[in-house]
N, C-alpha and C positions, 0 to 999 in steps of 0.2 A: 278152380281157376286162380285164387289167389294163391295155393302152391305153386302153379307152375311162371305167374307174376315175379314169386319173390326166387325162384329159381333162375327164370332168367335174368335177374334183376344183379344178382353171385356171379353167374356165369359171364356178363358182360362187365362187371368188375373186374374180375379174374384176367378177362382177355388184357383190359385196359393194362392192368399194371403186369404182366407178362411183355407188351409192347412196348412200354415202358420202360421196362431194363431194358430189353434189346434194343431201343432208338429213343433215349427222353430228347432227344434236338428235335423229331415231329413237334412235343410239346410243345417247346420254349418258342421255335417257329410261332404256333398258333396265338401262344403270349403274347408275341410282340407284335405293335400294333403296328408298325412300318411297314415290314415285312408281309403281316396279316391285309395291310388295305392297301399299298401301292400295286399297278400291275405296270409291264413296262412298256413303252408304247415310243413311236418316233418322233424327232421334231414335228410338230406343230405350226402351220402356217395359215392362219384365217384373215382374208383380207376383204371383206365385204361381210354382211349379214346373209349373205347364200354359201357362205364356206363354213357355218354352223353344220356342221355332219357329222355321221358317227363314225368316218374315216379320220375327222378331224377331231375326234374325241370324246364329243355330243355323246349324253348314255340315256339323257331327256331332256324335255321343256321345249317350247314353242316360240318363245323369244318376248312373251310378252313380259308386264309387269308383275301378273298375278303365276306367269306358269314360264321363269325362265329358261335358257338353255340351261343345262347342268354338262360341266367337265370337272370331272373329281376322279380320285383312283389311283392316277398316273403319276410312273416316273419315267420321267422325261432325262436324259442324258445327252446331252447336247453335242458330245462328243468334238469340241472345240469351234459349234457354227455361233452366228451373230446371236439366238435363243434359240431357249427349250422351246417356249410356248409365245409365239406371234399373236397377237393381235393389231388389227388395223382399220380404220376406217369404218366403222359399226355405230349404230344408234340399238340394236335388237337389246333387251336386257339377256344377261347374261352370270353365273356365276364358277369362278373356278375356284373350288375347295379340296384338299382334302391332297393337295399334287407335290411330286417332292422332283424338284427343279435343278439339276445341277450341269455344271462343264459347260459353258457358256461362253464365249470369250470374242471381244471386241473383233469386230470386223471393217470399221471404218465407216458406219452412217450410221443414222438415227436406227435404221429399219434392220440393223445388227449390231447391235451395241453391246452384245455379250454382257445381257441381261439375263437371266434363270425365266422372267416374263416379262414382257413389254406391250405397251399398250399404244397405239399410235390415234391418231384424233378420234377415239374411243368416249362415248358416253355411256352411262347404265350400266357401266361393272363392276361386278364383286368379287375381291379377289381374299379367300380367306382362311383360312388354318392350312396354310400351305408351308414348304420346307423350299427355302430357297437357296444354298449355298453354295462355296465353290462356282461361284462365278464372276466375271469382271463386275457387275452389280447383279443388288439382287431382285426388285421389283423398280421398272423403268416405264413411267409414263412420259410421253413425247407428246408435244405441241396438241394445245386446245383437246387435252384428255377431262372430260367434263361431269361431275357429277358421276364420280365412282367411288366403290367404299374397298379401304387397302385395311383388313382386318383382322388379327391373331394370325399373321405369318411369323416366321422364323427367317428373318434373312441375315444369319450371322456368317460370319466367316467367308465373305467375298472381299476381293480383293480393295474396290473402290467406295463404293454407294450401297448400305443397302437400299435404301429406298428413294428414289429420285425421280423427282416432278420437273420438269423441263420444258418451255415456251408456251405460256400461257394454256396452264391446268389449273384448272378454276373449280370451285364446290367441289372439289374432294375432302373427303375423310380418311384418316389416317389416323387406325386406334388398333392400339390392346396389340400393339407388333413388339415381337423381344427382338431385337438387333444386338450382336458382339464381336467382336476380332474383325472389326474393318480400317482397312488403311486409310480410307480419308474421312466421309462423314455416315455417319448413321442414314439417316436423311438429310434429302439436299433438295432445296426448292430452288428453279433457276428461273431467271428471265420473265416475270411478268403472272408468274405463277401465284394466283390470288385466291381470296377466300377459301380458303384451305383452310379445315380443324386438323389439328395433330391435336390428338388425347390420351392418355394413359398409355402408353407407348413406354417401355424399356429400353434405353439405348447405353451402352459402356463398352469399354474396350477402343472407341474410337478416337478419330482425330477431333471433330467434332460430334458431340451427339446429334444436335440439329445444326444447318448451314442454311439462310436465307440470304439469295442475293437477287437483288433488284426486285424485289415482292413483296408487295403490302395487303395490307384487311387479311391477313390468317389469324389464326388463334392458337397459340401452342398452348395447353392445357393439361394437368395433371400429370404429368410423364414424368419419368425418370431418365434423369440422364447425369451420371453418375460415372467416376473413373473414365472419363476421356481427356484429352489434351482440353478443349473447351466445351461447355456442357449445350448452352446455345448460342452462337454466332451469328449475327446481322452485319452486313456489309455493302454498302453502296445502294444507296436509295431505300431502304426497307421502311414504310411509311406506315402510321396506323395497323399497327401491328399489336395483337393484345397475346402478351405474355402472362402467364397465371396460372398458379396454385402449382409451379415445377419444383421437382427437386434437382437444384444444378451442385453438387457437393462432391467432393474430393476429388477436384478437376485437377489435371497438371497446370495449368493455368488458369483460366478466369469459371468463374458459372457461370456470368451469361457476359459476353461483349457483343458492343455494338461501336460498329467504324463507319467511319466515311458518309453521310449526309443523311443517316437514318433519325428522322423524324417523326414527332405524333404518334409515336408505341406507347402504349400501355406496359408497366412491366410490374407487376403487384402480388403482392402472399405468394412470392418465390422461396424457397430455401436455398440459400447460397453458402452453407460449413463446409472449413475446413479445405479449400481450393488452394494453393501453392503460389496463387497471383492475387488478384481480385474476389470478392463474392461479384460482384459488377464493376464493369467497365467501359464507361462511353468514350469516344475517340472524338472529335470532329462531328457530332450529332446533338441536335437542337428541338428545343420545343418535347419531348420525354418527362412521361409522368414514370419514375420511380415511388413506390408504394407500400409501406406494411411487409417490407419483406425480411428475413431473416437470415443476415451475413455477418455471423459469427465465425470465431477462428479460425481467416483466413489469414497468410501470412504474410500480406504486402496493407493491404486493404480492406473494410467491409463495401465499400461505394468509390468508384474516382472516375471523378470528371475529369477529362484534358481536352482543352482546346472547344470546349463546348457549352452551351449557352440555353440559356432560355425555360431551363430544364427545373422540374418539382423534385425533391427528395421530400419525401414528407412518411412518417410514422414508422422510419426503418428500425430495427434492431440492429445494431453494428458497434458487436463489442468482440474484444477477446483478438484482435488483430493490431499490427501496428498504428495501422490510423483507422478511427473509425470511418469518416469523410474524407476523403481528400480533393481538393479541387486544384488543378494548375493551367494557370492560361485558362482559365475558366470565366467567364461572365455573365451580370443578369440570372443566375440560378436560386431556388429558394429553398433551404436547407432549413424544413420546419417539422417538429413534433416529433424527433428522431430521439431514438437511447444509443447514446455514444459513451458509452461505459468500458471500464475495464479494459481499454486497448495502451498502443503506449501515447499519441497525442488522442485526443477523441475526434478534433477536424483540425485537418492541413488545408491552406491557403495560401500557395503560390502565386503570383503574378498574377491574380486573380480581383477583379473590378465590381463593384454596383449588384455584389451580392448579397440576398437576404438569409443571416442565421438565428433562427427565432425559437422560442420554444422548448429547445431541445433538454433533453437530460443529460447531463457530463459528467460524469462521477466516477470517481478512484481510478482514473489513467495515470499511468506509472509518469507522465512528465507532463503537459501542458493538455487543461481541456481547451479551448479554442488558439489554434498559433495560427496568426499570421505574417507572413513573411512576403516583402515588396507586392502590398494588397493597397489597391486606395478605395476610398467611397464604400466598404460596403457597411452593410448597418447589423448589427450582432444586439438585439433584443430577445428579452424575455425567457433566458435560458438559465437553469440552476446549474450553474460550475461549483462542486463540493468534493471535496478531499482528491485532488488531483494532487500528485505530484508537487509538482512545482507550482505553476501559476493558473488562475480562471481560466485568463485572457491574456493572453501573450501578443506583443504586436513587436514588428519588425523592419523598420527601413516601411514605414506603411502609412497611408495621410489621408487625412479626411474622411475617417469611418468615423460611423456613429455606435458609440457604446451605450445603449439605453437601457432600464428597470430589469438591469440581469441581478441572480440571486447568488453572490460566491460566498461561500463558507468552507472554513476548515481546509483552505488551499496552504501545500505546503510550503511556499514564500508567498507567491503576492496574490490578490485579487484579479487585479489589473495591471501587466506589467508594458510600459510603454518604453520602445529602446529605439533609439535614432528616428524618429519617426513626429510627422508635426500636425499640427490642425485636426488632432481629435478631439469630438466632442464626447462626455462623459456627462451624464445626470442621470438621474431616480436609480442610479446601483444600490442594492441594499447590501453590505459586506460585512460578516461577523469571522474574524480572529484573523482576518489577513485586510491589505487594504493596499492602493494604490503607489505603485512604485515608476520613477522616471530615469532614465539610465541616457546618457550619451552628449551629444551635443547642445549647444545652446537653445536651440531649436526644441532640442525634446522638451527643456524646461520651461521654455517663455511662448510659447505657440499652440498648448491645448486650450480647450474648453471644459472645464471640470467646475462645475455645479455646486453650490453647499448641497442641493438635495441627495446628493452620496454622499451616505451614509456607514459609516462604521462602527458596529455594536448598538448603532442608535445614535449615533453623534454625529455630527458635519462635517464635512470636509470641507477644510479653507485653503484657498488656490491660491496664492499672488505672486503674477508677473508681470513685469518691466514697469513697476511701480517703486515709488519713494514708501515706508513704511509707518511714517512719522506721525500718521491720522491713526493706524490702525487700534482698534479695540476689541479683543476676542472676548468669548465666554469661557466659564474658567474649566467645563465641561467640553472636550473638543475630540474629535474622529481622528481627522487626522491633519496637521499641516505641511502645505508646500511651499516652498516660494522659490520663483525661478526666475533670476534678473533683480531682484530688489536690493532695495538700500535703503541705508537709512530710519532705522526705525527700532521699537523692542515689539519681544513678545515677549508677553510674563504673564505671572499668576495662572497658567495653562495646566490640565489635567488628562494627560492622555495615554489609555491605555491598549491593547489585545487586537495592534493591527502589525502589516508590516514594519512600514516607519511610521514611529511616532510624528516626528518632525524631520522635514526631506528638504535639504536646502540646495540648489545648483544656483551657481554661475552669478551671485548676490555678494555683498559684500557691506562692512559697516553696521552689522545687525547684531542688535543684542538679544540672547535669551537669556532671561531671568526668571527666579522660582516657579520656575517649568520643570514638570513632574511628568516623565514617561518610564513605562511599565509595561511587561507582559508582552513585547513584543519583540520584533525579531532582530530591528534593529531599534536601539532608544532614539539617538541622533544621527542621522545621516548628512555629511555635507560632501558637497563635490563642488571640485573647481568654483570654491569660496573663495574671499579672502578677508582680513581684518574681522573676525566674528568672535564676538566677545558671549563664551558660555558661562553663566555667571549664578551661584547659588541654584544650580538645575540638582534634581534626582533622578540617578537612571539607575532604576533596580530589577533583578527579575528579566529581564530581557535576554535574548539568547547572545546577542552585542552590545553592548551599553552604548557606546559613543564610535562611528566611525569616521572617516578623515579619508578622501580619497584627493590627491592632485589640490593641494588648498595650502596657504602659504599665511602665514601672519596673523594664525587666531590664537587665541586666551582662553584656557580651562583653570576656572579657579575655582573656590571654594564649594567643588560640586559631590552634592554626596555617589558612588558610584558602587552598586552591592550586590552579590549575589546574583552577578549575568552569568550566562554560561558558558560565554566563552571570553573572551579578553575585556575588560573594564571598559578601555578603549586603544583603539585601534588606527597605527597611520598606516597606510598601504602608498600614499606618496605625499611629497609638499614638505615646508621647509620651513624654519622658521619659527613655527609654531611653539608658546609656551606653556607649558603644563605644571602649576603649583597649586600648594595649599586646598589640595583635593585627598580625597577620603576614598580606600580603594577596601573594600573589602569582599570578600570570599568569591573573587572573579575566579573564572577559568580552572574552577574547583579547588581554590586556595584555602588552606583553612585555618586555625590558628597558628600553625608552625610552619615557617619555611617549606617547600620541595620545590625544587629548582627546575622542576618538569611542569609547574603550575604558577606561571609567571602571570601578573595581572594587564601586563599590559605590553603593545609591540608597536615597534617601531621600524618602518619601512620607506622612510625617504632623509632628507638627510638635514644635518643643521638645526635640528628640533630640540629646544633645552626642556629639559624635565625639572627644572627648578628654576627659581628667579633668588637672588640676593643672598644667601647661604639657605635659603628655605626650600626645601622637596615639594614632595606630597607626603604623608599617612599612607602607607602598606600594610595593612594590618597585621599580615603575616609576618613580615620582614621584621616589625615593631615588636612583635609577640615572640620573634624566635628565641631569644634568651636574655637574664635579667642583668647582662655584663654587655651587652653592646653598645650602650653610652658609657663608658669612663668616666667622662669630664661632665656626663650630668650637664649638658649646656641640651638639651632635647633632641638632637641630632644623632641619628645611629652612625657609629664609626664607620660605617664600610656603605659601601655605594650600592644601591638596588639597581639588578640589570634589568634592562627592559628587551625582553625578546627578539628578534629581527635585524635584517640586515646592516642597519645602522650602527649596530656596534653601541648604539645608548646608554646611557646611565642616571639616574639619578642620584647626583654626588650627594645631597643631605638630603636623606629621607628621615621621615619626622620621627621621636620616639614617639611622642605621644600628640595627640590635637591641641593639647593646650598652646602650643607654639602657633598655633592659628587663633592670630588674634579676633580675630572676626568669624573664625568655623565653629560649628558644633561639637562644642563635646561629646567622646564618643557615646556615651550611657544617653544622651538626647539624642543623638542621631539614630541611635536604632529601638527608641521610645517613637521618634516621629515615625519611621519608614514603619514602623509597627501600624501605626495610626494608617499610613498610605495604606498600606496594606491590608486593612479592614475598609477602608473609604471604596479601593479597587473592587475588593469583595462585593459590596455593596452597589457598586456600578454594576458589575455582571449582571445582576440580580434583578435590575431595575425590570 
């Protein structure tokens, strides 16, 4: 018996691969599982729970819960009617699996909508591991379709909708479907269409991946929606809506918008890279919790509000995009516990009111971590601004924010930069190697609020505006000074080093500095729209600017030592008037003991300004050091004139040979004995 087993066991081998050569397409048939499990069968039209039949498809089940109808098998070919497969008007359960749907095409009502399957006031179906394409949609539930589950179909490559939920379709489910090559949306919830889960769902290729309008309490969850024009879309009323744990990434436009008066969504642990617009985008929608979500290099945006109010941003990641935040026309919103990193501003603030920016992280943006621009009232606490660009805190034509206990360090010019802008308050900032800077009108200088408790490197900031100066007495230890409006008065014996401006003076006048020592920062002395200001026995060394001069007429630079800044010793950019002698200029703008006529220490940009007084210059150290024949006459005066750079055409007719002709200056071998000593003293500040 087990011979003639394993004989025919040869011989039925034998046949197979004989049949085989002669016809392997039998095989490949039987492989494919399409082919193997569809059979074809005619439109489909059940319209009550007595059109459950095996004319109608029916192959089992009774209709109940535990034993439903079963339609599976079928390819349905629609051959251009309103569907393949009708459904209508049914409570019986029911399940369609396993059916491949095609040639479908709009016929002008609900009840032909050239659908692949349509479901009309339908409760208790399952519609799933079906092929639905090549149709005007691909799975279409219409008005009050209740508690049905739409799951692992394929509805790609129809022309409109794959999946569309239409006039109040309530408690359905909608999971684990791939959707691709659709002209308008993947899925599209219409009209009143509520508590709906969409979950792990596939959608790309389309216009949108999901589309809700006018529908709130759904849940869109886990899905993919990826490579469409937008990933999920809310428009017009969509309320209490929870958005969560989606992937909305390398949309042509936004990952997830929301327009037009959608309210109370949850939208949280999204992934929003690399989208071509927005990671998010709200329009005209209020009261939204954005959350913990992840919109990274996108190329407009991570987050923008427009026009929209009332809204949380709170523990987003949003780096790697032009702005991490952006808000315009935006109000009342609370932008807390965010990383706004790495983009080129971190948050934009437009036209924007009575916002809260708190918390956040802002670090290494290629220009400004917080700018805002024509913003009033909002209040910007408790946020670490470090190595931006440019500035912490930028503000703009923008009045009455509150700047409170924010951390700037290592900002590439300012901490806080304040430009046209009036009535901000400024206290508890803590600022190390950048500090508070004021740019514009009278206004920007004499109308803040700025605290001694901001603090620079540890030291105070002292404010005075529209004050007389003549009481005043600093510590010889100081952050940073401003005065905006003042008069009358000295500041001396001062020590200040490693911020923006050391000493920031607008729109003041009649004011003396005296052996005042600034160092290490970006600019030594700043004055704008001064006049009469007598700089007297100052040090400004080390500084990327020593001394600048902007629209200011009538002041005195005298016997100041000025060494080793980076770029011009000092600097007029406008103003008139001004006299500069008996000052000490060494190794500015990379000057160094010999002449080079491309390393001038000093420039001159508005007009009428004398660069000596009485036959007497200044000390150029280079110009003094260029060789031992440029005084002849031995009277201390170098033969030839030092130019001073800039439009002015300047010169300093008697530049000095040597300091001793400064009856009252420091000898040179004392002056860089002393700046040696600053310059251990500065050390030792740091270190504090």
């Amino acid at each position: 018996m087990r011979r003639i087993a394993f004989l025919c066991i040869i011989l039925f081998l034998f046949l197979a691969l004989v049949i085989y050569s002669v016809s392997p397409e039998i095989f490949s048939e039987t492989r494919d599982e399409n082919l193997r499990t569809y059979f074809p069968h005619p439109v489909i039209r059940i319209n009550s729970d007595a059109d459950f039949t095996a004319d109608n498809g029916v192959v089992e089940g009774s209709g109940t819960a535990s034993d439903p109808y079963i339609i599976e098998n079928w390819e349905i070919d629609a051959q251009g009617e309103g569907a393949a497969l009708y459904i209508g008007n049914t409570t019986a359960y029911f399940i369609v699996r396993n059916c491949y749907m095609h040639g479908a095409r709009w016929q002008g009502s609900f009840y032909f909508a050239g659908a692949g399957i349509i479901l009309y006031n339908v409760k208790n179906g399952v519609l799933s591991g079906n092929l639905c394409t090549d149709n005007h949609e691909g799975i279409y539930l219409c008005y009050q379709c209740n508690n049905n589950v739409i799951e692992n179909n394929d509805c790609s490559s129809n022309t409109y909708e794959g999946i569309h939920l239409y006039s109040a379709c309530n408690n359905n489910i909608i999971r684990g479907n791939t959707i691709s090559n659709i002209y308008y949306d993947g899925i599209f919830l219409d009209s009143s269409s509520n508590y709906n889960t969409i979950e792990n769902n596939s959608v790309s290729g389309c216009y949108n991946g999901i589309y809700l309008h006018a529908c709130s309490y759904n849940k869109i969850k886990y899905n993919t929606f990826t490579n469409n024009y937008e990933g999920i879309s809310l428009n017009n009323t969509c309320n209490a809506n929870q958005i969560t744990n989606n992937d909305c990434s390398a949309n042509t436009y936004d990952g997830i918008y929301l327009y037009d008066s959608c309210s109370s969504n949850i939208i949280e642990n999204n992934t929003c890279r690399n989208n071509q617009y927005e990671g998010i985008f709200l329009q005209y929608c209020n009261n939204n919790r954005i959350a913990n979500n992840v919109c990274t290099g996108n190329k407009y945006d991570g987050i923008y509000l427009e026009s929209s109010s009332g809204n949380i941003v709170e523990g987003n990641n949003c780096s790697h995009s032009m702005e991490g935040i952006c808000l315009h026309n935006a109000d009342n919103n609370q932008i807390i516990r965010n990383d706004l990193s790495s983009n080129g501003n971190g948050t934009m603030v437009i036209d924007s009111s009575n916002n809260t920016i708190n918390g956040n992280m802002v670090i290494n943006n290629t220009y400004e971590g917080i700018f805002l621009d024509s913003s009033n009232t909002n209040t910007i606490s408790a946020n670490i601004l470090k190595s931006n660009g440019y500035d912490g805190i930028f503000l703009l034509n923008s009045n009455g924010n509150v700047i409170k206990g924010n951390n700037c360090s290592y900002n590439g010019f300012s901490a806080i930069y304040i430009q046209e802008s009036k009535n901000n308050k400024l206290f508890d900032n803590e600022m190390w190697y950048c500090s508070i800077m004021l740019d514009g009108d009278i206004n920007a200088f004499n109308s803040q609020n700025i605290s001694t408790n901001n603090t620079v490197c540890g030291y105070p900031v002292y404010y005075y505006k529209n004050t007389n100066l003549s009481n005043i007495s600093l510590p010889e230890d100081v952050g940073e000074i401003i005065l905006g409006n003042a008069s009358s008065g000295i500041i001396e014996n001062t020590y200040i080093s490693d911020g923006t401006v050391g000493i920031l003076i607008g729109y003041s006048s009649n004011i003396t500095l005296y052996n005042c020592t600034v160092a290490y920062c970006l600019y030594g002395i700043f004055i704008q729209n001064s006049n009469a200001l007598l700089v007297d026995y100052c040090v400004c060394g080390y500084n990327a600017m020593g001394i600048y001069l902007s629209n200011s007429s009538g002041c005195v630079f005298r016997y100041n030592l000025i060494i080793n800044n980076t770029a011009y010793g000092l600097y007029i950019e406008s103003g008139s008037h001004n006299i500069i002698y008996y000052n000490e200029f060494y190794y500015n703008n990379g000057s160094g003991d010999s002449y080079d006529p491309s390393k001038i220490q000093a420039y001159d940009g508005g007009s009428d300004n004398l660069w000596n007084l009485s036959g007497y210059g200044n000390y150029w150290h280079d110009w003094a050091m260029n060789n031992d024949t440029n005084d002849l006459n031995n009277d201390g005066i170098v033969d030839f004139p030092y130019r001073i750079d800039g439009p002015a055409g300047a010169r300093d007719y008697y530049p000095l040979k040597t300091t001793d002709v400064i009856s009252e200056g420091p000898h040179p071998i004392i002056a860089f004995v002393a700046f040696a000593l600053i310059a251990i003293f500065f050390t030792a500040r740091k270190t504090k």
